[in-house]
C-alpha positions as CSV (number, residue, x, y, z in Angstrom):
1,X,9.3,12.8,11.2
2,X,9.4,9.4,12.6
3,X,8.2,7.3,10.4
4,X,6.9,3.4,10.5
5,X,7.4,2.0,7.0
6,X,5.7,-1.5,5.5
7,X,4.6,-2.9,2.4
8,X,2.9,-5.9,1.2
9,X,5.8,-7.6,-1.5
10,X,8.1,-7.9,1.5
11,X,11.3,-6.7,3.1
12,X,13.9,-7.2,0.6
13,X,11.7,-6.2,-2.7
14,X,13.3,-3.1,-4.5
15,X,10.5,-0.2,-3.9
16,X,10.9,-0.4,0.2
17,X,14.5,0.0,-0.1
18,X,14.1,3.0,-2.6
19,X,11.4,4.6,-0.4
20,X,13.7,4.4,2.9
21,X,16.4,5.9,1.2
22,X,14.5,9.0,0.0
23,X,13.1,9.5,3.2
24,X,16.2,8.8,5.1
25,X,18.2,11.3,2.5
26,X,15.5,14.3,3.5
27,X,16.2,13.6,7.3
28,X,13.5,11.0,8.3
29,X,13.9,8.5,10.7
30,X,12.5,5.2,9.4
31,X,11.1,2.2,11.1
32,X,11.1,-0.9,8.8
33,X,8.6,-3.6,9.8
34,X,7.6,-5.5,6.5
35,X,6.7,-9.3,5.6
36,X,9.1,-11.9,5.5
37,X,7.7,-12.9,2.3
38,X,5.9,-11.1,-0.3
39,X,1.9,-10.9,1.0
40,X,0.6,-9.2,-2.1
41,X,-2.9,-9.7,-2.6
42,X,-3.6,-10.9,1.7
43,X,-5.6,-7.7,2.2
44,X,-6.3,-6.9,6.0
45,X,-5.9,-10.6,7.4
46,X,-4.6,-11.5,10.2
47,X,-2.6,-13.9,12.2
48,X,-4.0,-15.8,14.6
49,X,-3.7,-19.7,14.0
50,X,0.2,-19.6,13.8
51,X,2.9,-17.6,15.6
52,X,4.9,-14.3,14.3
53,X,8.3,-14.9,14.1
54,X,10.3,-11.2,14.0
55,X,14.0,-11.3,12.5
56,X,16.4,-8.7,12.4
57,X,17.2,-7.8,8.8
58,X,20.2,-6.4,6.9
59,X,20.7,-5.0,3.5
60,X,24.3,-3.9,1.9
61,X,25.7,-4.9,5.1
62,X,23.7,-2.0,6.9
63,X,20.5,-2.9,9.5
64,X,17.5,-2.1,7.5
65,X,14.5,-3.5,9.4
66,X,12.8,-6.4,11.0
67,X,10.5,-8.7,9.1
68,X,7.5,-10.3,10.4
69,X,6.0,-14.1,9.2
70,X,3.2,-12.8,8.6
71,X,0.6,-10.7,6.8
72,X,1.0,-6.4,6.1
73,X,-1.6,-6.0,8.7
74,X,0.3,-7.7,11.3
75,X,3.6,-6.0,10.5
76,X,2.2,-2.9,11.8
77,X,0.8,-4.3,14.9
78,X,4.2,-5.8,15.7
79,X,5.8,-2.6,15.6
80,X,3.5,-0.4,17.1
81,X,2.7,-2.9,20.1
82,X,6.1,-4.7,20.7
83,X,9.3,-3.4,18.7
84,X,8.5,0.5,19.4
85,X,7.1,3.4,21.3
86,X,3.4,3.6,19.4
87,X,3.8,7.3,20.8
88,X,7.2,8.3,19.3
89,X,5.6,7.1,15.5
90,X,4.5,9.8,13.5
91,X,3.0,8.7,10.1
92,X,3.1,5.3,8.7
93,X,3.7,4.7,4.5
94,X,3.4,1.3,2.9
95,X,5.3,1.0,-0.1
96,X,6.6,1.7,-2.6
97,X,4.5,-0.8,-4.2
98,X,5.2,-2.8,-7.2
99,X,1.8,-2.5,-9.3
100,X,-1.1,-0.6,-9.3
101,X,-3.8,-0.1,-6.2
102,X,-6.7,1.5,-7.6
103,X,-10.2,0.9,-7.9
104,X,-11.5,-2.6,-5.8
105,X,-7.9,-3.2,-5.3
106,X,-7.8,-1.9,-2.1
107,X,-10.3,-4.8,-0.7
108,X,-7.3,-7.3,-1.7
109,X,-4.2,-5.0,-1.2
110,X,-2.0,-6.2,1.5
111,X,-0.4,-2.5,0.5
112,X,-3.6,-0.7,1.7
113,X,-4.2,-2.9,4.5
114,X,-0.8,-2.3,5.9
115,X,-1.6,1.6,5.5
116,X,-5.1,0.9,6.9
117,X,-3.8,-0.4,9.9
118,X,-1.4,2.0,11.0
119,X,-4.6,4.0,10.8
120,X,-6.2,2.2,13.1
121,X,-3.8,2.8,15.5
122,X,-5.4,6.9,14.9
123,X,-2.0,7.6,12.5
124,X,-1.6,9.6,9.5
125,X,-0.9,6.9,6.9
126,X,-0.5,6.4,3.3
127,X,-0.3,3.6,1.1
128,X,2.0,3.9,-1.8
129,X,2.1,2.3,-5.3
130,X,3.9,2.1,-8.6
131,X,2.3,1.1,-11.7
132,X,3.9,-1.4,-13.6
133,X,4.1,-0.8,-17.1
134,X,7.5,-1.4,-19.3
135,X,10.3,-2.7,-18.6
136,X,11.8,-0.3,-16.3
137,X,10.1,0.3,-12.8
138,X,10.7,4.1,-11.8
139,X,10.5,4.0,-8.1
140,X,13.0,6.7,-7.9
141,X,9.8,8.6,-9.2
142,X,7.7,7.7,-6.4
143,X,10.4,8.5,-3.6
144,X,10.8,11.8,-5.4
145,X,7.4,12.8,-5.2
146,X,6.4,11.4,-1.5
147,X,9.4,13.4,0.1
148,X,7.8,16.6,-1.5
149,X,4.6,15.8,-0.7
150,X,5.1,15.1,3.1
151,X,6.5,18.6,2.9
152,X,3.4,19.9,1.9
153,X,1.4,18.0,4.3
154,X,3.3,18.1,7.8
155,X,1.5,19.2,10.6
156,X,-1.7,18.1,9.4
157,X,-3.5,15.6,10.8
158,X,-5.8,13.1,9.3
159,X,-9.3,12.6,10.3
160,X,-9.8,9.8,12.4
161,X,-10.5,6.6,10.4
162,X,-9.2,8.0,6.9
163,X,-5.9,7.9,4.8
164,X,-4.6,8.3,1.8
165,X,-4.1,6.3,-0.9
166,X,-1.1,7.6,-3.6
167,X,-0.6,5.9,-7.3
168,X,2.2,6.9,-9.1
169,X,2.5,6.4,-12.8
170,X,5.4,4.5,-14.3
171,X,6.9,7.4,-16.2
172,X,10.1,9.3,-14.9
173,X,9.2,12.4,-12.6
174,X,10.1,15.3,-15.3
175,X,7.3,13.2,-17.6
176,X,4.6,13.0,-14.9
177,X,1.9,15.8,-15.6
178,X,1.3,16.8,-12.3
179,X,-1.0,15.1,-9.3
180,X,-4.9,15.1,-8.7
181,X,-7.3,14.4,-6.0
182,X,-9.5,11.7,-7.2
183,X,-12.1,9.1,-6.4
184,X,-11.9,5.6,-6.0
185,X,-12.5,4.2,-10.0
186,X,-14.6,1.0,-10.7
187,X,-11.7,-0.7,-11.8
188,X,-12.3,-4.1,-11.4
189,X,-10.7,-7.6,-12.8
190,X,-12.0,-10.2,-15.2
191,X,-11.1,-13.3,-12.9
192,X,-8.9,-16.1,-14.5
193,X,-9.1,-19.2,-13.2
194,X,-7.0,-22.0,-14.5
195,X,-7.2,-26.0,-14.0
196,X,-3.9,-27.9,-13.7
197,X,-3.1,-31.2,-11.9
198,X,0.1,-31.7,-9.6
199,X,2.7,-34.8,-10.3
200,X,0.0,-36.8,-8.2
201,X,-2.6,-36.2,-10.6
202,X,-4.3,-34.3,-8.3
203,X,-6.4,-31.0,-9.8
204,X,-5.6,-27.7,-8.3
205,X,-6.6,-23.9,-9.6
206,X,-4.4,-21.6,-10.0
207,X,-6.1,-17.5,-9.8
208,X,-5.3,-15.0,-11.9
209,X,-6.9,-12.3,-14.4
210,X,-6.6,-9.1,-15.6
211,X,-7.8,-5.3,-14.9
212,X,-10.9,-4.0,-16.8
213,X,-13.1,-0.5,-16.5
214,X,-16.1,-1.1,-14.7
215,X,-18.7,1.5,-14.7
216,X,-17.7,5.1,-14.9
217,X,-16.6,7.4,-12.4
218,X,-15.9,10.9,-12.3
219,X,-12.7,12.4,-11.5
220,X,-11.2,8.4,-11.5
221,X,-7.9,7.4,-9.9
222,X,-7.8,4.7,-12.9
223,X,-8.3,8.3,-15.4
224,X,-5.6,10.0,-13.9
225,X,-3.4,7.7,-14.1
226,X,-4.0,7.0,-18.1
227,X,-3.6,10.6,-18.3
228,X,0.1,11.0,-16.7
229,X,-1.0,11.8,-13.2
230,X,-0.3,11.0,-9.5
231,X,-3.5,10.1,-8.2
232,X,-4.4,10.9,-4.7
233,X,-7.5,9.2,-3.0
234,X,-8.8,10.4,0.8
235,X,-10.0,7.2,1.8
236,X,-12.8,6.4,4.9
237,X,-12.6,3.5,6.7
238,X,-16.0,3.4,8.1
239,X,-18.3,1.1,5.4
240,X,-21.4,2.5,7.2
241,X,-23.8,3.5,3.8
242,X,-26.9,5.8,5.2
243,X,-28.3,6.4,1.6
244,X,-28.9,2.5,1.9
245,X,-30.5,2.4,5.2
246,X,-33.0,5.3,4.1
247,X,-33.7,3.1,1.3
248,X,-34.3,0.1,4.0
249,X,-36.2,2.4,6.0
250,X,-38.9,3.5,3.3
């Protein structure tokens, strides 16, 4: 397949470059349009105040892609509006990511969005992450399992408005248990906001925090993943809720 690929930690972070050569290796053809800069946590913005500059990048001496200065979301309209034929793309993958995307990540996830908007643009598209956890990051894992699993979906295509989004588990791939469909988990992040001044002694914040279990949830991509599994979320784009407009309607 032809295949757009983008991420939201930017063009020269390690998991991109591992999930090109896997594909590449299996007899894709990859088209790298990624952030300049790493984006993580950007969600689906936009552009709009500022213009995109587009570079032509190389790694190990070898052309690898183009970056964008800008956000995940934009990356994908780059390519599919100006560097290539929208026509002659046949899936789009962001990733591999470095962290987790479950659970209300994907409202901040410039990974997602990226995924989300190649979507938009009616394509099969997946967003792809790697939970961090030790001190070695087993992307090889990840580009294992997604050149199988594109195997096993080819020829299918995705309802319109909907994609999938994939968490790996930081384990090597003999030690993974096995995949599962799941649900979006409540997964959520006790917020962390710290008070520092600058060398002017002016006060700025700095955000941070850290993941926490929110209510439960059958069948969780958060579960699976505690439990050595690939989680696998079908994901809908349209927010539209009709159990809360009967409930408006009563």
């Amino acid at each position: 397949m032809n295949i757009l690929i983008s991420n939201d930690d930017g063009i020269y972070a390690e998991g991109i470059k591992v999930l090109v050569n896997y594909l590449r290796n299996d007899g894709h053809k990859t088209f790298v349009v990624a952030p300049l800069e790493e984006q993580s946590g950007t969600g689906h913005g936009i552009t709009l105040h500022q213009p995109l500059r587009v570079q032509e990048v190389f790694r190990e001496s070898e052309q690898f892609g183009y970056s964008v200065s800008g956000k995940p979301a934009d990356t994908i309209k780059v390519a599919l509006t100006y560097l290539y034929d929208e026509s002659n793309i046949d899936f789009v993958i962001s990733g591999i990511n470095r962290g987790a995307n479950l659970g209300t990540d994907l409202f901040y996830s410039g990974t997602f969005a990226a995924a989300a908007e190649g979507t938009l643009f009616k394509k099969n598209a997946i967003a792809l992450s790697l939970i961090v956890d030790g001190d070695y990051l087993y992307f090889e894992s990840a580009g294992e399992f997604i050149v199988d699993y594109l195997k096993s979906i080819q020829g299918k295509v995705f309802p319109i408005g909907t994609l999938l989004n994939i968490n790996v588990p930081n384990l090597s791939i003999g030690d993974i248990k096995g995949i599962k469909y799941t649900r979006q988990s409540n997964r959520k992040f006790k917020e962390n906001l710290v008070e520092r001044n600058d060398t002017q002694g002016n006060r700025y914040f700095w955000l941070g925090g850290s993941p926490v279990i929110g209510d439960h949830v059958d069948n969780s991509d958060a579960q699976a993943i505690e439990d050595g599994y690939i989680s696998i979320t079908p994901v809908k784009l349209d927010l539209y809720d009709n159990e809360l407009e009967l409930l408006l309607k009563k």
